[in-house]
N, C-alpha and C positions, 0 to 999 in steps of 0.2 A: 866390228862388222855386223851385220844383219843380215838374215837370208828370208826369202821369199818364206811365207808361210803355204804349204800344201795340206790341203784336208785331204782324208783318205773315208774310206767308206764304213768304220767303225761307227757304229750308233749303240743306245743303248743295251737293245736284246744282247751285243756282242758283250758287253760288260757286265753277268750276271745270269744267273740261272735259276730258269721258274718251274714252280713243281704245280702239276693241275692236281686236284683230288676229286675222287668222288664217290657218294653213298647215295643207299636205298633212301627216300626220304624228300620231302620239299624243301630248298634252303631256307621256307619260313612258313610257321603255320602249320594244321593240323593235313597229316596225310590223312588222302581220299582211298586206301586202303594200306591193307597190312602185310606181311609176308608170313607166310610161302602164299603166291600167290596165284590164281585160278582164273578161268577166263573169266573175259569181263572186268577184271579188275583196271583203274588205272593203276598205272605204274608212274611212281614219280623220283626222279634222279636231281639231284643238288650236285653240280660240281665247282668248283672254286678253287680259289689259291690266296694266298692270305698274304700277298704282297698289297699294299694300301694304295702303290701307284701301277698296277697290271690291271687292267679288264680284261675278261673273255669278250670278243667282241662277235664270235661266230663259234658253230662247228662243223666237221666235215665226217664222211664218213664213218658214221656212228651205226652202230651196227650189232646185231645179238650173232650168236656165232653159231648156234644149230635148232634148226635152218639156218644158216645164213641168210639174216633179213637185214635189210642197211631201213632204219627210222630217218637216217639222215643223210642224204647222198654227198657226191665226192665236191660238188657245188654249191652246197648247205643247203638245198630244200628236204623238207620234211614229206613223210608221207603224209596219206590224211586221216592216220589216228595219231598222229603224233606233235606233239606245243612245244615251241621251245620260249620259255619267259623273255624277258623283256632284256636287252644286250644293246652299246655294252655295260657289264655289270662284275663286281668282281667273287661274286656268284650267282647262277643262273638254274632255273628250274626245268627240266625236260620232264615233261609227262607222254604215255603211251599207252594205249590200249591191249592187254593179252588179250591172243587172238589165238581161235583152234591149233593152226600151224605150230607153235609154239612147242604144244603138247605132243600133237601126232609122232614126231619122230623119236620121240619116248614112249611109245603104246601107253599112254594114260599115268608111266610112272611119275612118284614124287621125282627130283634132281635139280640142279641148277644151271643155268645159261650163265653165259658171260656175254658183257655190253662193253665194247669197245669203241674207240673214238677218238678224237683227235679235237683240240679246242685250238683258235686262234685270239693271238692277246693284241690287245692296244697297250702300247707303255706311255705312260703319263709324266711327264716332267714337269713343274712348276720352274718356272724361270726367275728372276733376280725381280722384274718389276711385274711378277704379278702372273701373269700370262701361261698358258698351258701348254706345253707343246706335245704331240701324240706322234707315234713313231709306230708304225704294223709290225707287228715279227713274221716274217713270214714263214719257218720253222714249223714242224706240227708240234702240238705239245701233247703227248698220248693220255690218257688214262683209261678203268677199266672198274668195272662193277660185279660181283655175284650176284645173279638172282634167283632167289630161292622159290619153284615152284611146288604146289601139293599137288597133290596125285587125284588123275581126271575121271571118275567114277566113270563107268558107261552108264547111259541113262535107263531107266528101267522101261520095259516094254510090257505094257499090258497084253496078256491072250484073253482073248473072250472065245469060248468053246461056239462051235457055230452047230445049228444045225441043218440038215439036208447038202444040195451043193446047189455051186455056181457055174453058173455058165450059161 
């Protein structure tokens, strides 16, 4: 006998488990600065995962955690010091701008932030005659970065002795 064949709603993400990474640094090519890092600097994040058929194909709420500033909201847009490279890819370049705020709630000391975030993957399937099939996960996939800042001198102030007065 034979029975009806039922599909059920297993797809690939359910068969397997994907790890996102991520580091200080461009996934290619020479960083536009260094750490510990000061205003002004770009900031540039590589994150990936080394599965040959997962692309990142977005991120969401990516975010440094004091201040609490999101670079990337819960919809994927970016603020406007912030690039996300080119997706999808199965690793992807985030650059940012340090900015005062960063600093402030440290009174100027060295310390480090954390960049947290959440990447969305494409799974890639090659089929029997050739053909590509793509499947979303819709799942978050978290990861998470130290960033090492130096400590924010206050700028120096000239006095010039005056003479007489104002007014």
């Amino acid at each position: 006998t034979t029975s009806e064949f039922v599909a059920d709603a297993t797809g690939a993400s359910d068969a397997r488990e994907v790890t996102i990474s991520a580091r200080i640094g461009p996934c290619s090519g020479t960083a536009k600065s260094t750490a510990p890092f000061v205003i002004g600097d770009v900031v540039e994040f590589c994150v990936w995962n080394d599965d040959m058929d997962v692309e990142i194909s977005g991120f969401k709420d990516v975010k440094f955690d004091s201040p609490e500033t999101f670079i990337v909201d819960n919809l994927g847009g970016t603020n406007f010091v912030t690039k996300i490279g080119e997706v999808p890819s199965s690793e992807v370049t985030i650059e940012t701008l340090m900015v005062p705020a960063y600093y402030d709630e440290r009174n100027g000391d060295a310390g480090t932030m954390t960049l947290t975030g959440v990447a969305t993957v494409v799974y890639n399937r090659r089929l029997s005659d050739g053909r590509t099939l793509q499947e979303d996960n819709s799942s978050p996939l978290p990861f998470s970065v130290e960033i090492p800042l130096a400590k924010k001198d206050l700028p120096e102030i000239t006095v010039i002795p005056s003479e007489g007065s104002f007014g």
